[in-house]
C-alpha positions in Angstrom: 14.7 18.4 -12.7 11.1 19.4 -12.2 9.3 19.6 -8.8 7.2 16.8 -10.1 9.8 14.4 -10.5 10.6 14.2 -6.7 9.5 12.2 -3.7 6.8 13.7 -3.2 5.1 12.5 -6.4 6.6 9.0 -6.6 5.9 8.8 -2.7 4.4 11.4 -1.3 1.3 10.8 -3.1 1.4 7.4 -1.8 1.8 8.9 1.7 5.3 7.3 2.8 5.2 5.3 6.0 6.7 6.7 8.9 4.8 9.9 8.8 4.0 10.9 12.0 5.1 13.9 14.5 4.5 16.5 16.9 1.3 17.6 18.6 -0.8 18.1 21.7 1.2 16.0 24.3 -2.4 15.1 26.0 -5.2 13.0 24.9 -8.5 14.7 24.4 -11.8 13.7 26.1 -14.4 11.7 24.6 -17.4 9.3 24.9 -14.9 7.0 25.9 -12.6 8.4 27.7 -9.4 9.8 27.3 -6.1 7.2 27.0 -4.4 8.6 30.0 -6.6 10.8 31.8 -4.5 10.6 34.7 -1.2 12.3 33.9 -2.0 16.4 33.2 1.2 17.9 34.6 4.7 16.7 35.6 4.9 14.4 38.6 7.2 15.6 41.4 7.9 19.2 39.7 9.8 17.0 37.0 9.6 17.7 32.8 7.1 16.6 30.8 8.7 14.4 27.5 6.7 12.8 25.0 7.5 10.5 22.3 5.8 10.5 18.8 3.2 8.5 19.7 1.6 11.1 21.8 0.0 8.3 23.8 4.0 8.2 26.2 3.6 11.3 28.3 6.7 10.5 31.0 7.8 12.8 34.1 11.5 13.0 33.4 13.5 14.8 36.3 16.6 16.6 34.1 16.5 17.3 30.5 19.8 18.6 28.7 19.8 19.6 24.7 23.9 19.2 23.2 23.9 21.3 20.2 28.0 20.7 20.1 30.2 18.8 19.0 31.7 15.9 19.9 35.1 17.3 21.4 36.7 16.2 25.0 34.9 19.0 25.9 31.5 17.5 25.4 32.2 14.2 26.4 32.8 15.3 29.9 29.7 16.8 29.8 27.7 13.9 29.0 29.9 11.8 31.8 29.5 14.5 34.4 25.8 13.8 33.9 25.8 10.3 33.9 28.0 10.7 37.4 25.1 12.9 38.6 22.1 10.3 37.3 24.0 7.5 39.1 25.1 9.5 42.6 20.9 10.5 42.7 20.1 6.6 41.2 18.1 8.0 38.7 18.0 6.0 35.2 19.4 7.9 32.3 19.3 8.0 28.3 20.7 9.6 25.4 18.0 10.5 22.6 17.2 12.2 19.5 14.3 13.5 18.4 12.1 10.9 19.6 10.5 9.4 17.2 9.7 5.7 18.9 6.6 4.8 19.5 6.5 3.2 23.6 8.7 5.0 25.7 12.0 3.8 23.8 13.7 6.9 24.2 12.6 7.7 27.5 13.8 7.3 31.2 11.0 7.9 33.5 12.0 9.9 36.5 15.3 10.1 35.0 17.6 12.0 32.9 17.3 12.4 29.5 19.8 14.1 27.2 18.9 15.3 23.3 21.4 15.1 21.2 21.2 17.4 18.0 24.1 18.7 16.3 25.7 19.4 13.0 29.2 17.5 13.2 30.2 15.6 9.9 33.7 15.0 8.7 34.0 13.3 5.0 36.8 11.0 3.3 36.0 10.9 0.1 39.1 8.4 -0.8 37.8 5.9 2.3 34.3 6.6 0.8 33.6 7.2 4.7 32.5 9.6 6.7 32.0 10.6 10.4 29.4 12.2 12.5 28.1 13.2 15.9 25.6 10.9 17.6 23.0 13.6 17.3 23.9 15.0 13.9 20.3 14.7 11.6 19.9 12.6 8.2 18.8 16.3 6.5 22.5 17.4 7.5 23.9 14.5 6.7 22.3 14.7 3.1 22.9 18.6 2.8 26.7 18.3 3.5 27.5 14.8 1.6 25.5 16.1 -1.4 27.4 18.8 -1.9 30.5 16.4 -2.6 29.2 14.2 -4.7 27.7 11.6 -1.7 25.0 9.9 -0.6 24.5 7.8 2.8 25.0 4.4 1.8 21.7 3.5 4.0 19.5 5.5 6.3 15.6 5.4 7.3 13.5 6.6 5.1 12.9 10.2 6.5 15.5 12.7 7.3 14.7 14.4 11.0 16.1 11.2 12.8 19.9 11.6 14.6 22.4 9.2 12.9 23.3 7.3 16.1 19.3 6.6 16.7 19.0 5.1 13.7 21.9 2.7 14.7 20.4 2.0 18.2 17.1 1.1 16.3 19.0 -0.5 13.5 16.7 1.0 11.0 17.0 0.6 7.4 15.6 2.1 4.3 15.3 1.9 0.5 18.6 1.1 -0.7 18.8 -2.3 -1.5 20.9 -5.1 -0.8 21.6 -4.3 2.4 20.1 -5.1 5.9 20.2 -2.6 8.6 22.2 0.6 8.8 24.5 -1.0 11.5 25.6 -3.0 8.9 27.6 0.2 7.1 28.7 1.8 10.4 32.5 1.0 10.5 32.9 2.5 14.2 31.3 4.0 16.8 32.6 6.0 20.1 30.6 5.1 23.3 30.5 6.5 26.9 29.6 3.4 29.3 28.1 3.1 32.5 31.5 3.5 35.0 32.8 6.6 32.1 35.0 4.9 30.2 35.5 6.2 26.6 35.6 3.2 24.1 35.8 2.5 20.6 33.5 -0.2 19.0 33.8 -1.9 15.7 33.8 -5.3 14.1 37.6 -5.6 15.3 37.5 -3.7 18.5 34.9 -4.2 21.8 33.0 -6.3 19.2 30.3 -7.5 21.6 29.7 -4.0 22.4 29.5 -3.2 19.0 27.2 -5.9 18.3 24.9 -5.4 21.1 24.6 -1.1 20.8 23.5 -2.3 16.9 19.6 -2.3 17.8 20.1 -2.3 21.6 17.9 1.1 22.1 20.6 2.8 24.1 20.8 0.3 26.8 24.4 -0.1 26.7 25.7 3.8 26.3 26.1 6.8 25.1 27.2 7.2 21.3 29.0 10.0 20.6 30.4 9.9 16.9 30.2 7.3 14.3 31.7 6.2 11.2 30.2 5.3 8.4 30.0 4.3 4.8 29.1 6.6 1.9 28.4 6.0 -1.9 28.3 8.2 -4.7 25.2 10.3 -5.5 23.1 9.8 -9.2 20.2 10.5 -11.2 17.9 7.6 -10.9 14.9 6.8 -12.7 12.0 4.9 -11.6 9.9 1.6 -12.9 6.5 0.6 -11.9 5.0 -2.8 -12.3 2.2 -3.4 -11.3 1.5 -7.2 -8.9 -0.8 -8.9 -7.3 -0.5 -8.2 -3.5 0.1 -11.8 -2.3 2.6 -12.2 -5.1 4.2 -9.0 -3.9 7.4 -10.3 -1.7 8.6 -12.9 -4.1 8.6 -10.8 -6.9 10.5 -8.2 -5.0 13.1 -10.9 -4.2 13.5 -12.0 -7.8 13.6 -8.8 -9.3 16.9 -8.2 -7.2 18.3 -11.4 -7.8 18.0 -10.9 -11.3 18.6 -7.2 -11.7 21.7 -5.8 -9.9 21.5 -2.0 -11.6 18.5 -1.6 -9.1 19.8 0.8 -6.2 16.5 1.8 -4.3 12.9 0.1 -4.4 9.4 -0.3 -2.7 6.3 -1.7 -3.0 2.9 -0.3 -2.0 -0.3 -2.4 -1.2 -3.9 -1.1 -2.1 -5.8 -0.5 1.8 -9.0 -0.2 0.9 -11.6 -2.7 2.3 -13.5 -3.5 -0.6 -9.9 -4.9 -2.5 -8.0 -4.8 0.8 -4.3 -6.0 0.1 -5.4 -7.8 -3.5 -3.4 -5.1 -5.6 0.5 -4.1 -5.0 2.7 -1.7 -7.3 6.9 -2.6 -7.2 8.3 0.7 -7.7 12.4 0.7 -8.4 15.2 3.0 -9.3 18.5 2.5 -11.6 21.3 5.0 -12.4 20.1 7.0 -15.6 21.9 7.0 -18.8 23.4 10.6 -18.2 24.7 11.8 -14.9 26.3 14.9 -16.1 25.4 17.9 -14.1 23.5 16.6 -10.6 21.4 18.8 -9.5 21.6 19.6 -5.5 19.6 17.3 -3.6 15.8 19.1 -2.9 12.2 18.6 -1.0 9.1 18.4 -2.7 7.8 21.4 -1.4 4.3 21.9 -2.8 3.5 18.7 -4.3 3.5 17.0 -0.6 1.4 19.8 0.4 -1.4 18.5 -1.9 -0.4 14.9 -1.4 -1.4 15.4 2.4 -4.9 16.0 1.4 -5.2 13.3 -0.3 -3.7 11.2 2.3 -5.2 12.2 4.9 -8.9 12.3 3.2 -8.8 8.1 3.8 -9.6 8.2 7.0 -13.1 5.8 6.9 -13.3 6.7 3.3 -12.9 3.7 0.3 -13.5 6.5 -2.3 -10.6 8.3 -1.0 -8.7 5.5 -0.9 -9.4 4.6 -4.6 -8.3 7.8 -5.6 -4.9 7.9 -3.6 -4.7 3.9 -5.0 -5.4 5.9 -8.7 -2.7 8.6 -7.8 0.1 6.1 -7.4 -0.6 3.2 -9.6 -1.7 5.3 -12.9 -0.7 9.1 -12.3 2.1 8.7 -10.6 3.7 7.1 -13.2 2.7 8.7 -16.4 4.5 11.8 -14.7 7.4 10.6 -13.4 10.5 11.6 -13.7 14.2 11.7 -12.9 15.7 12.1 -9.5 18.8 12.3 -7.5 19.3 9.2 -4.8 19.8 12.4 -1.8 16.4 13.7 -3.7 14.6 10.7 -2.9 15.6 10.3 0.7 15.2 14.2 1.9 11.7 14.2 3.0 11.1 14.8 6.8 8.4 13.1 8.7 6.2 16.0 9.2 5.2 16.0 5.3 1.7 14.6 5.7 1.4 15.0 9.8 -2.4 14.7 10.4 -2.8 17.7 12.6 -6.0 16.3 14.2 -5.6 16.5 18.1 -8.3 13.2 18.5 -6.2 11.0 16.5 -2.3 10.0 16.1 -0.6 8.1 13.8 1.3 4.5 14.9 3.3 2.5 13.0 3.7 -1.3 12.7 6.1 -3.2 11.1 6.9 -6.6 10.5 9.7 -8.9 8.7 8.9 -11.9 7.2 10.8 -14.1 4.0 9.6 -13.6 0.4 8.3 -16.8 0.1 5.9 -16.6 3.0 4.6 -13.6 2.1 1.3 -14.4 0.5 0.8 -16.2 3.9 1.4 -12.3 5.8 -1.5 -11.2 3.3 -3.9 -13.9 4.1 -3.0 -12.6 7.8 -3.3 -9.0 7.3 -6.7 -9.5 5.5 -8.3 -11.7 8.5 -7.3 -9.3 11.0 -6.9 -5.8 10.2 -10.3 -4.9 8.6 -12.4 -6.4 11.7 -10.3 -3.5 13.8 -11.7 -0.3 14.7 -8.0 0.9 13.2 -7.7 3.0 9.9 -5.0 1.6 7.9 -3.3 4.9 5.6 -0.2 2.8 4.3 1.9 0.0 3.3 5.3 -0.1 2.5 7.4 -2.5 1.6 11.1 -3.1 1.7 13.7 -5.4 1.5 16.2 -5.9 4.0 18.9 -8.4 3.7 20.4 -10.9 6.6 21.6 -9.5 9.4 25.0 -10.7 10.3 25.6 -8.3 13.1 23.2 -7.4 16.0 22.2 -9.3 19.1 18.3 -8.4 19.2 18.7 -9.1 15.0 14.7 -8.7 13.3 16.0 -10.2 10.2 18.2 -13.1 10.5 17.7 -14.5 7.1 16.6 -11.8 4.0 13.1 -10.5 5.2 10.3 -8.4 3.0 9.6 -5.7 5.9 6.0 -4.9 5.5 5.6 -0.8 7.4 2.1 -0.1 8.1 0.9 3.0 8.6 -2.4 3.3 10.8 -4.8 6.3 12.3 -5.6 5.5 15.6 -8.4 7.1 18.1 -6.8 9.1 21.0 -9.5 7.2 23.0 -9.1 4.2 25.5 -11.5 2.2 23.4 -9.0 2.7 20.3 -5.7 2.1 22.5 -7.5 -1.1 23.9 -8.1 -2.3 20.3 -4.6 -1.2 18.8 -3.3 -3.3 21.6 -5.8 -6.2 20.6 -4.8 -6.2 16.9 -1.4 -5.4 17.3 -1.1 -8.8 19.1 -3.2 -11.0 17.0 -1.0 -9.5 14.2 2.6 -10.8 16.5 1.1 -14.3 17.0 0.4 -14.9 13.4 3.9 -13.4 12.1 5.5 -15.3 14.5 3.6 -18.2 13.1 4.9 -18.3 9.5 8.3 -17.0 10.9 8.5 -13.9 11.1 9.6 -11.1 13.5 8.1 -7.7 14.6 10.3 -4.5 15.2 10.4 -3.3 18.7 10.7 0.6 18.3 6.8 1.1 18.5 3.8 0.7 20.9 4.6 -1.6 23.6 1.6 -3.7 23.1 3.6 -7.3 22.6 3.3 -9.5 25.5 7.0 -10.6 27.1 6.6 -14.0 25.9 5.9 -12.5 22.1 9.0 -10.5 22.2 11.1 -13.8 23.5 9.8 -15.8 20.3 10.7 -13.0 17.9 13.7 -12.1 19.5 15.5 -15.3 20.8 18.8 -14.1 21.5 17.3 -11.4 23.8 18.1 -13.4 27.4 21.9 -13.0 26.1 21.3 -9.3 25.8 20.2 -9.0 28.7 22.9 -10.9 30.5 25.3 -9.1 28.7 23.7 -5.8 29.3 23.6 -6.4 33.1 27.1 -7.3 33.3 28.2 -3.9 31.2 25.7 -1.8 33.4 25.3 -3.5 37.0 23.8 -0.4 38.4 21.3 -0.3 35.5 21.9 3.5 34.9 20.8 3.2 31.2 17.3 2.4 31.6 13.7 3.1 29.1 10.2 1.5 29.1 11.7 -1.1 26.8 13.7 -2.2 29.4 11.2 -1.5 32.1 8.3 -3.6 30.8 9.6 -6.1 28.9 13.9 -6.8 28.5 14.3 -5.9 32.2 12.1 -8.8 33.2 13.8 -11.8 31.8 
């Protein structure tokens, strides 16, 4: 299998959402100012943390990395800390690598524990396999390749911890399912007083349903369970669609097509055609899955894919070329892959590297049949923003039957967006502007938005797109009275209903 057959060509020249990742931790000056001029160095001789935004500088007071794993050992480790977090009533959180958007995975003033380890234990007969909280996608990938595995679902980059992409219920490009939490059979969890519990669909099932998506509100995950399927060559299909026909024909395809095991769809994001073209791009098994080859990067190819990319930035003709690259190249080229193939990408592929701008994602849920009206949307606001818009992706996620603060209860078209914004206040201001203009008319045609990103909603949005989320919060206060696990989430907008 070729290096042109990965990823990197079938995606990476399209610039995959979710491609964003470490910089400066400051903003720089300009004609308008910085975002937040204010906060230079650590408050009260405390840590500096960031999140990938680069806009969430927080003073954190303790920071603790836990590379091992997750014996007896550990775990009263990670109490002992809590104990000390609760005796000095400072919030704490468990964490990854960050990769939110608002301050999600961030206690201000608090402690903050990283979790990144290597822990993974297979059943093959079970088709299962456990992990550490912290263990990353890449390892996972690496170590269930190797016998003939694949994660049954995971986000679409693999740099995130396992237990993360629970807490954010994030989902990917396997289809026919909804969430990740909904192929997580168990999960071990350290609550506020200490206690060591399991959680499934059988056992502490409230907790289990409110952890799914809760942003680490509720504990501290230490190992999880989940499900795995077999690894194959897949080969891709394009068809080409008209943007606002885009959602229902990713619906139908499924319904009618059940060898299709992974799919997307792009939108064209250049003004001049903004949103008028899409491309459906899907996977089945191949006819011969004799000798897999081990699961690989794309190396090179997403080398020169980044220049592309990030060459849109205010640039139509750029755009038209990257629109080119996917739509006609991509697929005269394409190849073969292996399912692990297609999902081992990290985030950093295309990083911009410009310390005046950042990358921030969006992304919002809405049913295949109202998806033309997300278009019509998209195309009234979004160009009259001073925001760059690099990407679309689109996905399908199936009903979610589990979580508490659920984004799709009924089967939703999740629409990622991809945008380059200013460093600037005049850019946050109008990222915040859009962003909610963008809320109000989702919510309008039924929709939700996804909460891992900037905190630019207004309370009363968040109620309307999430309208189980006083029950969370009445349930989180009774498992956590002394509000030990704490993050901006909670602080600006949970914490106030």
């Amino acid at each position: 299998m070729g290096r042109l057959t990965r990823r990197a060509l079938l995606a990476g020249v399209s610039a995959g959402a979710g491609l964003y990742a470490g910089r400066t931790l400051l903003a720089p000056t300009s004609a308008t100012g910085p975002v937040f001029p204010a906060v230079t160095e650590p408050q009260n001789g405390g840590i500096l943390l960031n999140d990938a935004s680069e806009l969430s500088p927080v003073s954190v007071a303790k920071h603790v990395t836990v590379t091992a794993d997750p014996d007896a050992k550990i775990v009263d480790t990670i109490r002992a800390l809590m104990a000390e977090a609760q005796s000095a009533g400072r919030p704490f959180l468990a964490s990854a690598a960050r990769h939110s958007m608002g301050g999600q995975s961030l206690a201000k003033d608090g402690s903050v524990l990283t979790l990144d380890q290597q822990w993974l234990q297979a059943d093959p007969a079970a088709k299962t396999y456990r992990v550490a909280a912290g263990t990353r996608w890449s390892t996972v990938i690496a170590k269930l390749d190797a016998i003939g595995f694949s994660p049954a679902v995971m986000q679409s980059n693999n740099d995130f911890g396992v237990a993360s992409t629970y807490s954010v219920n994030a989902h990917g490009w396997p289809v026919r399912f909804s969430g990740c939490g909904s192929t997580v059979r168990s999960l071990k969890m350290l609550l506020a007083d200490g206690t060591h519990v399991t959680c499934s669909r059988t056992e502490n099932v409230e907790l289990f349903q409110h952890a799914m998506g809760g942003y680490g509100l509720f504990g501290v995950i230490t190992e999880l369970e989940l499900d795995m399927v077999a690894n194959g060559r897949l080969e891709p299909r394009f068809e080409r669609v008209a943007g606002a026909d885009l959602g229902k024909r990713f619906a139908q395809m499924l319904d009618a097509d059940g060898s299709v095991q992974m799919a997307y769809g792009r939108l064209d994001v250049s003004l001049d055609r903004f949103f008028e073209d899409g491309l459906l791009i899907s996977y089945r098994p191949a006819a011969d899955q004799s000798d897999i080859p081990a699961a690989t990067g794309s190396g090179i190819i997403s080398r020169v894919s980044r220049e592309i990319f990030r060459r849109q930035v205010g640039s139509d003709g750029m755009k038209h070329m990257r629109w080119w690259t996917e739509t006609s190249l991509g697929p005269s080229i394409a190849g073969q892959s292996t399912r692990n193939s297609l999902m081992n990408e990290p985030v950093v592929t295309l990083d911009d590297l410009d310390p005046l701008r950042t990358d921030i994602l969006h992304e919002y849920f809405v049913a295949p049949d109202r998806f033309a009206e997300f278009v019509a949307l998209c195309r009234n606001v979004i160009p009259a923003s001073f925001q760059q818009l690099l990407n679309v992706t689109l996905r399908y996620v199936d009903a979610d039957r589990d979580s508490v603060l659920a984004y799709a209860a009924e089967p939703r078209i999740a629409a990622v967006m991809l945008f380059s914004q200013e460093k600037t206040v005049r850019g946050e201001a109008d990222m915040a502007r859009m962003t909610r203009e963008l809320i109000e008319g989702v919510l309008a045609i039924g929709g939700t938005y996804y909460l891992p990103y900037r905190p630019h909603a207004s309370v009363d949005q968040l109620v309307r797109a999430y309208p189980r989320a006083g029950e969370f919060v009445a349930r989180k206060r009774e498992f956590d009275k002394g509000l030990l696990f704490r993050n901006h989430l909670w602080d600006a907008y949970l914490g106030k209903l």
